[in-house]
C-alpha positions in Angstrom: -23.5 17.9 -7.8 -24.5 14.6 -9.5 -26.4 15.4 -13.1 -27.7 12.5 -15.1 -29.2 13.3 -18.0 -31.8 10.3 -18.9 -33.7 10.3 -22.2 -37.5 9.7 -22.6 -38.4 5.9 -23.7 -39.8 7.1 -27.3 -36.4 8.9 -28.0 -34.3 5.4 -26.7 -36.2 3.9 -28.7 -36.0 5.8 -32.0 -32.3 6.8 -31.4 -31.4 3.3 -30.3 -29.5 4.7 -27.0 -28.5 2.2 -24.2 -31.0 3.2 -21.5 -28.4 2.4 -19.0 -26.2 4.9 -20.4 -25.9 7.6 -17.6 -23.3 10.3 -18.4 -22.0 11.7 -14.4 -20.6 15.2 -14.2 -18.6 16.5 -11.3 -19.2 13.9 -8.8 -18.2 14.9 -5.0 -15.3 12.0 -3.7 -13.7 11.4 -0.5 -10.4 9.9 -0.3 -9.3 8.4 2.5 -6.3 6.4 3.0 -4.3 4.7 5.9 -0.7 5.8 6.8 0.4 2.8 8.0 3.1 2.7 5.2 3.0 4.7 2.2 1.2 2.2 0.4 -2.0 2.9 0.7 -1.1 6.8 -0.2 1.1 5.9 -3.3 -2.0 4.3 -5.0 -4.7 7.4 -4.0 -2.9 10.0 -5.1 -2.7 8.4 -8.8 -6.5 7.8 -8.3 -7.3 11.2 -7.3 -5.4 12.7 -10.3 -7.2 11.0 -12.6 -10.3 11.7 -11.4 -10.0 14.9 -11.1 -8.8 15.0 -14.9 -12.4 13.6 -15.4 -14.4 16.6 -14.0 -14.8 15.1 -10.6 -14.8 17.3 -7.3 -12.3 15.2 -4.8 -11.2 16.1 -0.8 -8.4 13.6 0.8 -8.7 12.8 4.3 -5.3 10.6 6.1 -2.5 11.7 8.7 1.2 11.2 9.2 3.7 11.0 6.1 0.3 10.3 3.7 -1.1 13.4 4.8 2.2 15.4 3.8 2.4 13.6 1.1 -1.0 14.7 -0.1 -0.6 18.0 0.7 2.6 18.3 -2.0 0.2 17.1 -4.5 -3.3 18.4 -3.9 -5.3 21.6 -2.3 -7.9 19.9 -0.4 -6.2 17.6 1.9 -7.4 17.2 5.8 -5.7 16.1 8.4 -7.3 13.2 11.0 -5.3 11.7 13.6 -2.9 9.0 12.8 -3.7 5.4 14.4 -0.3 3.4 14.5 0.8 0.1 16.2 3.0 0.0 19.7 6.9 -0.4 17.9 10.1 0.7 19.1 13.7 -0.3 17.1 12.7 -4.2 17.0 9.9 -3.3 14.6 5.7 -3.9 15.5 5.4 -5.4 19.2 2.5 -7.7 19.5 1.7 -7.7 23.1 2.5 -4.2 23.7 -0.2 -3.3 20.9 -2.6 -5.3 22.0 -2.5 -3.6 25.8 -2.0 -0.1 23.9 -5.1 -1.0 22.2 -6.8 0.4 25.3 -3.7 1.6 27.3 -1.0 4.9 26.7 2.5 3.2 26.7 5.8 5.0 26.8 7.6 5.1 23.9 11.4 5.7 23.2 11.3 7.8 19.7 15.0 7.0 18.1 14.7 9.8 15.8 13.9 12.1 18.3 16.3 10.3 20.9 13.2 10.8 23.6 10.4 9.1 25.9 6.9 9.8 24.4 3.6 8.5 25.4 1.7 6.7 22.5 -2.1 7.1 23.4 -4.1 4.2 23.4 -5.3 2.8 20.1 -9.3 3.4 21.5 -8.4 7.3 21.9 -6.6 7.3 18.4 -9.6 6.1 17.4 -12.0 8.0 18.5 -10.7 10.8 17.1 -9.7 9.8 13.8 -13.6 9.1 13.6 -14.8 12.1 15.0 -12.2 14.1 12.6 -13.8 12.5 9.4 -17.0 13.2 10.8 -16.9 16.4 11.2 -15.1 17.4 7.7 -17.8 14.6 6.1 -20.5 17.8 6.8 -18.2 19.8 4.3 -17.8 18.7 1.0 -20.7 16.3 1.7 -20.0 13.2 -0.5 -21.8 11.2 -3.3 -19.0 8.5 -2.6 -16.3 7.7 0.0 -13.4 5.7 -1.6 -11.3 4.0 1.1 -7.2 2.6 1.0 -6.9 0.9 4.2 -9.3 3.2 6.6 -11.5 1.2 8.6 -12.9 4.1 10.3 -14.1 5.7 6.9 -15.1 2.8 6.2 -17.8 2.3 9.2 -18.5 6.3 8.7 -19.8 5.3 5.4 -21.6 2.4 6.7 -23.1 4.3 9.5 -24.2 7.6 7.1 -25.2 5.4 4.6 -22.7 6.9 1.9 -22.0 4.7 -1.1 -18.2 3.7 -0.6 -15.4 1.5 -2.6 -12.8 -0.2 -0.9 -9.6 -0.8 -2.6 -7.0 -3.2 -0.5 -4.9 -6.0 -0.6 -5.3 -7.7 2.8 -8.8 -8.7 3.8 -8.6 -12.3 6.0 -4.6 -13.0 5.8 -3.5 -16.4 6.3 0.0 -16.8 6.5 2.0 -16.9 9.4 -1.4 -14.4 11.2 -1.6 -14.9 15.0 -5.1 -16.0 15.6 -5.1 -13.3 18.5 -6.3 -10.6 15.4 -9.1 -12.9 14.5 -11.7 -10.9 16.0 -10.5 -7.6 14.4 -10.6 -9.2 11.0 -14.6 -10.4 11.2 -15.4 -7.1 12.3 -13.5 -5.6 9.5 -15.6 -8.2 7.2 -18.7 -6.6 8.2 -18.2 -3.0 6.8 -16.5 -4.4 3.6 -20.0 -6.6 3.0 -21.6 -2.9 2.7 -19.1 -1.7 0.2 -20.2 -1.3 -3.2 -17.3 -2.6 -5.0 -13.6 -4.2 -3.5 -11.0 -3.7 -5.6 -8.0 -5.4 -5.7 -4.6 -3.8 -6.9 -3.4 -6.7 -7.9 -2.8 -9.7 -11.3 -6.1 -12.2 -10.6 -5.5 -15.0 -9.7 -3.5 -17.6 -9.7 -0.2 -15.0 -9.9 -2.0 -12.9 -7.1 1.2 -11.4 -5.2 -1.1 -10.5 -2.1 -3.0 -14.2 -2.5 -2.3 -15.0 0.8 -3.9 -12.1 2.6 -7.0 -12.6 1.0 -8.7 -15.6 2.4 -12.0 -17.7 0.8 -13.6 -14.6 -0.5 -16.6 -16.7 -1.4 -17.1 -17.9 2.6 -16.3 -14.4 3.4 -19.3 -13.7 1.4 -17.5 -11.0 -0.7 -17.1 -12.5 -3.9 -19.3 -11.2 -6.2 -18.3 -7.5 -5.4 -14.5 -8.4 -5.8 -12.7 -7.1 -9.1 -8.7 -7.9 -9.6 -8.0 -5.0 -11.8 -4.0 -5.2 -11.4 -1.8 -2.8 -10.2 -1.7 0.6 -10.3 1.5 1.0 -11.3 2.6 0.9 -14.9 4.6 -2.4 -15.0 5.9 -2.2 -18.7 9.5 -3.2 -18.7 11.9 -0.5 -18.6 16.0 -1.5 -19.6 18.4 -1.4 -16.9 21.9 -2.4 -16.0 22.7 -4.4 -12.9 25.2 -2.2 -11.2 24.5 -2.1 -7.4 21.8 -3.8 -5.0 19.5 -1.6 -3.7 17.4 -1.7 -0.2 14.5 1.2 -0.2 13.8 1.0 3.5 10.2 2.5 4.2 7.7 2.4 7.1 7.2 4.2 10.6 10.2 4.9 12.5 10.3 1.8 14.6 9.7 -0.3 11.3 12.8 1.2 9.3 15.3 0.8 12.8 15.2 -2.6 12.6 15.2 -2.6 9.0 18.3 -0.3 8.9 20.4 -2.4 11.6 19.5 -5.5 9.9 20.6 -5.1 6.5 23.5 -1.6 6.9 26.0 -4.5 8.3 25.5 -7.3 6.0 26.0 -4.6 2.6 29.1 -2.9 4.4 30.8 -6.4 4.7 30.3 -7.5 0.9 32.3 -6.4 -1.3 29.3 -5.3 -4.0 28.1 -1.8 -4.4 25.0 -0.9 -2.4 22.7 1.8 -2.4 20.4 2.3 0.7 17.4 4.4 1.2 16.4 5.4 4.8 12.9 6.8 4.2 13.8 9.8 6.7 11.6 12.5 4.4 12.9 15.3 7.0 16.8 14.6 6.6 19.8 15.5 4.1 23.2 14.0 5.4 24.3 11.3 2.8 26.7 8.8 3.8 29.5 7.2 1.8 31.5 4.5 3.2 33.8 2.0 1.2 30.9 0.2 -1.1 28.0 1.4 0.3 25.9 4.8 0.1 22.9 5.6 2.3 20.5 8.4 1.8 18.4 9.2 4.4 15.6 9.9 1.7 15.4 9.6 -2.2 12.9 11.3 -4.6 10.6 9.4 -7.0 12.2 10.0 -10.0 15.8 9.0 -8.3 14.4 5.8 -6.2 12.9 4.7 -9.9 16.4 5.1 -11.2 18.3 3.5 -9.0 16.0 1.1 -9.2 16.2 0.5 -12.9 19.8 -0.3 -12.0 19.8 -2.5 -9.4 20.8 -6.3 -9.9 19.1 -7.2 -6.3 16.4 -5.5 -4.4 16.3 -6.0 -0.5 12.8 -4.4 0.9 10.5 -5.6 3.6 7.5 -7.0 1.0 5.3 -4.2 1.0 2.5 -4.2 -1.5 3.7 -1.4 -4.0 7.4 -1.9 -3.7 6.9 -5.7 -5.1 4.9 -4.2 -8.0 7.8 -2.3 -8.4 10.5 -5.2 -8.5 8.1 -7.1 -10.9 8.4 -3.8 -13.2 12.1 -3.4 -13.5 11.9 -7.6 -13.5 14.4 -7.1 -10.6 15.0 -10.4 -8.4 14.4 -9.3 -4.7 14.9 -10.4 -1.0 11.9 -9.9 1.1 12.4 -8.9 5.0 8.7 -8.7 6.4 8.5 -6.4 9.3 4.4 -7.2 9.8 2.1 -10.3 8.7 1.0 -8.4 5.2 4.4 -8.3 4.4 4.8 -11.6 5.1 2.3 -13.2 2.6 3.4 -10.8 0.2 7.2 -12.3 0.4 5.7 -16.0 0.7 4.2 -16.0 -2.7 7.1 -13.7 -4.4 9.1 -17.2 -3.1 6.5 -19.6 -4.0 6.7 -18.0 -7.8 10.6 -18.0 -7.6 11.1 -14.1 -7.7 12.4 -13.3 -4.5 13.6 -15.2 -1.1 12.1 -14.7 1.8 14.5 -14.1 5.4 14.6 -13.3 8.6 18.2 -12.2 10.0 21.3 -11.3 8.5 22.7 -14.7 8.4 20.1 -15.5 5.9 20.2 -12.1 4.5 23.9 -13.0 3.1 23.3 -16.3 1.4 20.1 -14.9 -0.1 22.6 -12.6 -2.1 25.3 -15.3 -2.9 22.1 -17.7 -4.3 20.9 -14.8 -6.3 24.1 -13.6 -7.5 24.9 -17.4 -8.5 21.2 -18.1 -10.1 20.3 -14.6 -11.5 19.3 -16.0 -14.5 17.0 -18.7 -12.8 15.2 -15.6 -10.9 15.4 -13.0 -13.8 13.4 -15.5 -15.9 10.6 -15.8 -13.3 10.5 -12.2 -12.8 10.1 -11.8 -16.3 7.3 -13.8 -16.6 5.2 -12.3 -13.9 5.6 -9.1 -15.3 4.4 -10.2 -18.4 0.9 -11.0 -16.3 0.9 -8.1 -15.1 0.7 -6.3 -18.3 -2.2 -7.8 -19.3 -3.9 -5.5 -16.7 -4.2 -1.5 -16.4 -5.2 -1.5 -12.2 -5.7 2.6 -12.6 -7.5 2.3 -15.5 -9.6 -0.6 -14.5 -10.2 1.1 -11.0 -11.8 4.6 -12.4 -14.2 2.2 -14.8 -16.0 1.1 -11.2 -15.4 4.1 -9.8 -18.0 5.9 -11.7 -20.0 3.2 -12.9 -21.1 2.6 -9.2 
């Protein structure tokens, strides 16, 4: 229940209290967060924390590896059905999502070494929607805050329930097939009823996801846009340089093509390289010559290993290059998807990281690190110190619960 305890005007005006000042006590949140990568999960679980440290009653809503994720961490998590892209071991197939957007497809799952059917993006849909309606009647929220939904979103547009969107892609522009056009104005719509958009990200001009953004002012969104920074804590922590390190995350189809890409190219150098699968269900570890690959590796591990990297290789997800620009680690970006893409564009563009495509490319990125890390440890160093100058979690709970 929402309390707000006002004063009358001859007490304001004797005690000299703000009359804006409203003090909110155990407010009623919705969490809801994409599981299209862990992403969107790895900054609402942070969120959630702290706002539950502030007295504030909070449900999560999200599927797949997100919604396991949650469950570790929290009591009321809910399960709604995941909606995914058409991929198999090449990584995201355009064409075949766009007829899976209203057509099953057979699938060949490598992890499970079987032929599935992927139901159509329209069913996936439909009852992702009706699976956040129906636990909306529950907790019944004062506020809906969205990672990356677009159907919690449009439920909090249709119900009229005050929401906050936090995201880093809104109208991408780099290296975006004009075929998604569409999707994107509709998108635009729902975020023009959102309260507040925030932005996990250093304003501009160092703005990692800058790209993805578009004009925000023709968009029409400006004024409701805050660049609060990340939400990770990017104060530099002292490392060595021992090994390079590839944290391969994603769905399954995302980290095959990862893993066959950049497996060969580290077992032919002869540099010590650690390599992180993202298969949360498996144990086996495998050491061969130079080169050790786990199929999965705990927080407090990936963060050391990362500390002690010289050379990151990842696909240019959001939260991993926060996590680069934290150790101040030079990195080689591999996008798997257009987000990614923008993402390793301007990590290039601010000489932090080099952006490739195949494994030819992949090996002369490491020899032009290796032979300029001092060149890209500098550049690193400075965007970190721009990102300092921001607390995103902090920033983030302010709007929060002054909306």
């Amino acid at each position: 229940m929402l309390k707000i305890f006002a004063f009358y005007p001859r007490i304001l005006e004797i005690t000299k209290i703000d009359p804006y000042l409203l003090i909110l006590i155990n407010m009623r949140i919705m969490l809801c967060c994409s599981e299209l990568g862990l992403g969107h999960v790895s900054r609402i679980m942070p969120l959630g924390k702290k706002l539950q440290e502030n007295g504030h009653e909070v449900s999560f809503f999200s599927g797949g590896k997100a919604y396991q994720l949650l469950q570790k961490e929290f009591k009321n998590v809910h399960h709604c059905t995941p909606v995914v892209w058409y991929e198999n071991s090449r990584g995201i197939l355009v064409y075949a999502s766009l007829m899976n957007i209203l057509l099953p497809l057979p699938i060949f799952n490598i992890e499970k070494n079987k032929i599935e059917f992927k139901n159509s993006n329209a069913m996936e849909t439909i009852h992702r929607y009706y699976d956040l309606r129906r636990q909306i009647k529950k907790p019944k929220p004062e506020l809906i805050i969205v990672d990356g939904d677009i159907h919690a979103l449009r439920l909090a547009s249709r119900w009229k329930i005050p929401s906050v969107y936090i995201t880093n892609i809104i109208r991408p522009s780099y290296d975006f097939s004009a075929i998604f056009y569409p999707g994107e104005r509709i998108i635009e719509r729902y975020l023009k009823h959102c309260l507040r958009i925030i932005i996990p990200d250093i304003p501009p001009p160092n703005t990692v996801c800058e790209f993805n953004l578009g004009d925000l002012e023709s968009i029409g969104i400006r004024d409701k846009v805050d660049f609060v920074g990340s939400f990770i804590d990017t104060s530099p922590v002292d490392g060595s340089q021992e090994h390079i390190f590839a944290p391969i995350s994603g769905s399954y189809g995302t980290r095959a093509k990862l893993s066959k890409l950049i497996v060969p190219v580290l077992r032919n150098l002869n540099l010590r390289s650690i390599v992180s699968l993202g298969m949360i269900d498996r144990k086996e570890i495998v050491r061969k010559k130079d080169i050790e690959i786990y199929p999965w590796l705990p927080s407090e591990k990936r963060m050391e290993v990362m500390k002690n990297a010289k050379i990151i290789i990842f696909s240019g997800g959001h939260g991993t290059c926060f996590e680069t620009i934290k150790f101040e680690k030079p990195s080689i970006c591999i996008p798997t998807q257009p987000e990614q893409m923008g993402n390793a564009a301007k990590l290039q563009k601010l000489k932090c990281s080099i952006l490739v495509r195949n494994q030819k490319e992949l090996t002369k990125a490491i020899e032009t690190i290796e032979s300029k890390n001092k060149i890209y440890r500098k550049k690193i160093r400075e965007l970190n110190r721009h990102s300092r100058k921001t607390n995103g979690l902090t920033q983030a709970i302010k709007i929060v619960e002054s909306v």
